[in-house]
N, C-alpha and C positions, 0 to 999 in steps of 0.2 A: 272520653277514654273508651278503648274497645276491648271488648271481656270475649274467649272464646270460651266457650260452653262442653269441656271436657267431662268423660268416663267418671271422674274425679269429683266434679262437682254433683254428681246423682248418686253418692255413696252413703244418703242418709237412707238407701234400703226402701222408702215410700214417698212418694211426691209429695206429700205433706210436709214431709222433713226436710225434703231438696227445695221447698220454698221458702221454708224457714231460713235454713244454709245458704240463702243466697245476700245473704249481710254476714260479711266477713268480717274477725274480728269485734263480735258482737260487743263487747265487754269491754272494750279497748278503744276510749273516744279517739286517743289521737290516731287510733290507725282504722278505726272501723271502716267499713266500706259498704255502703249497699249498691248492688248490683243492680237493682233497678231503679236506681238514679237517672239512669240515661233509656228512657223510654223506648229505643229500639230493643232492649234487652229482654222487652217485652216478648217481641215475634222470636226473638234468637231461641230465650229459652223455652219456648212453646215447643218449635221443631228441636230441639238439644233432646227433651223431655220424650220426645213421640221416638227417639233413636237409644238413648242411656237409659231411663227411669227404670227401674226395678219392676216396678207397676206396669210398663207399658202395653202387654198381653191384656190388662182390663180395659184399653180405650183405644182406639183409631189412632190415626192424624191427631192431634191437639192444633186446635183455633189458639189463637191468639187473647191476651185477656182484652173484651172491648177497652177503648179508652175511659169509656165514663164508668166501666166497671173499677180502675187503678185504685182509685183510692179504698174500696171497700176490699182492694183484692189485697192490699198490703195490708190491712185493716186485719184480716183473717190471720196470713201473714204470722204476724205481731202476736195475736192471740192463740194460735198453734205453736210459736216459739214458749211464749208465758206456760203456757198449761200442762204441753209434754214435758218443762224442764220443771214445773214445780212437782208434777207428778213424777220422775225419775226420780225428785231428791223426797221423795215418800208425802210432800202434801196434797192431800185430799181435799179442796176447796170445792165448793159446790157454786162460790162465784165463778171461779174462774171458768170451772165447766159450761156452766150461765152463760157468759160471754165467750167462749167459744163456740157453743150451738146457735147465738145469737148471732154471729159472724158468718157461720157456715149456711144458717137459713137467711141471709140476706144475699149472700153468694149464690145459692142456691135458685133462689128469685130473680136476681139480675141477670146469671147467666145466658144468653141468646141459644145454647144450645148444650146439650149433656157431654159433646166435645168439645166444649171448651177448656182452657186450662184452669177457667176458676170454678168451673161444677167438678172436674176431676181433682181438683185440691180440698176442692169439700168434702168428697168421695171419700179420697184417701185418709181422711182426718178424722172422717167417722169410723171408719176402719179400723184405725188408728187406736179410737177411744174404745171400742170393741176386742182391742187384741186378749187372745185369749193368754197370752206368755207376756204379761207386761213386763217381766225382767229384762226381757229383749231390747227392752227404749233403754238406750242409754247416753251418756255425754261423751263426748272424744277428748279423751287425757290430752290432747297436745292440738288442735285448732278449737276444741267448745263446740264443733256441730253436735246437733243429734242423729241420730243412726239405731236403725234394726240388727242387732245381734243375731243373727241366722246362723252361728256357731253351736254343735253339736252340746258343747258343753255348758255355753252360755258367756263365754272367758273373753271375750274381743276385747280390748281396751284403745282402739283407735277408729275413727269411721273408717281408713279404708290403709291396710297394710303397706301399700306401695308408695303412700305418701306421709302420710303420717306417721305408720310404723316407724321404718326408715328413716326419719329424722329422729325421733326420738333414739334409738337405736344408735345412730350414726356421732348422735351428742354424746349418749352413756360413754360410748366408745373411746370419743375426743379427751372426755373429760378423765377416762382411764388411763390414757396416753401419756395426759398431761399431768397426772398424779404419778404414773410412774417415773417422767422425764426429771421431777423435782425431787424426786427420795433415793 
């Protein structure tokens, strides 16, 4: 299956998040999706990343994740998704954090080079763990990615308006329609 690599898909605000984000429908076995199931998706979203990422101003070009690096890069992955979302819904684990500086210092090590996409994932995630406005992580009411709130007020409730908003919006709407049509 061929995935293109949209504006859309980099609306978790830091590359940590947009790797995370890249298993759709996380929570939803019979519809889940991971995107990098199909190993060219690898190089896709390396150049997607070096054009959309939020972050992009911190790194070059982004390399490719080696291949012998894959498995530890979804490894990270996994444990950037686990760690941001227990820490949004307020837990404070000092495993989980464990195994996410675990993940990030073997990435770290493996990487061939500081541009690559799995030293710049590590980056990001350290960053991440350092933010000084942790309210800003949060979860997208209507797909489940994570996302940086860069909103003045702190108010977002969708990773990215134009898609998410919009359907939720476009539902309230429907379902308005459909309640007046009946009474």
């Amino acid at each position: 299956m061929s995935f293109t690599w949209t504006p859309h898909r980099f609306a978790g605000g830091a590359l940590a998040l947009d790797v995370a984000n890249s298993v759709i429908l996380r929570f939803d076995p019979e519809r889940s999706l991971d995107r990098f199931a199909d190993p060219a998706q690898f190089d896709a979203f390396a150049d997607a990343a070096t054009e959309f990422s939020a972050e992009r101003d911190l790194f070059g070009p982004l390399q490719p994740v080696a291949s012998d690096n894959r498995a530890g890069f979804l490894s990270l992955r996994e444990e950037i998704d686990r760690y941001f979302r227990a820490r949004i819904g307020g837990e404070t684990d000092r495993q989980r954090l464990a195994d996410l500086l675990t993940a990030i210092a073997a990435m770290l090590r493996a990487a061939p080079s500081d541009n690559s996409l799995e030293a710049q994932t590590a980056y990001s995630a350290l960053r991440l763990i350092d933010l000084k406005q942790p309210q800003a992580l949060k979860i997208c009411q209507h797909c489940g990615w994570l996302f940086l709130d860069r909103s003045k007020n702190k108010s977002r409730l969708w990773c990215d308006m134009a898609v998410c908003g919009n359907r939720v919006k476009a539902r309230r709407h429907y379902n308005l329609q459909a309640q007046l049509r009946v009474s």
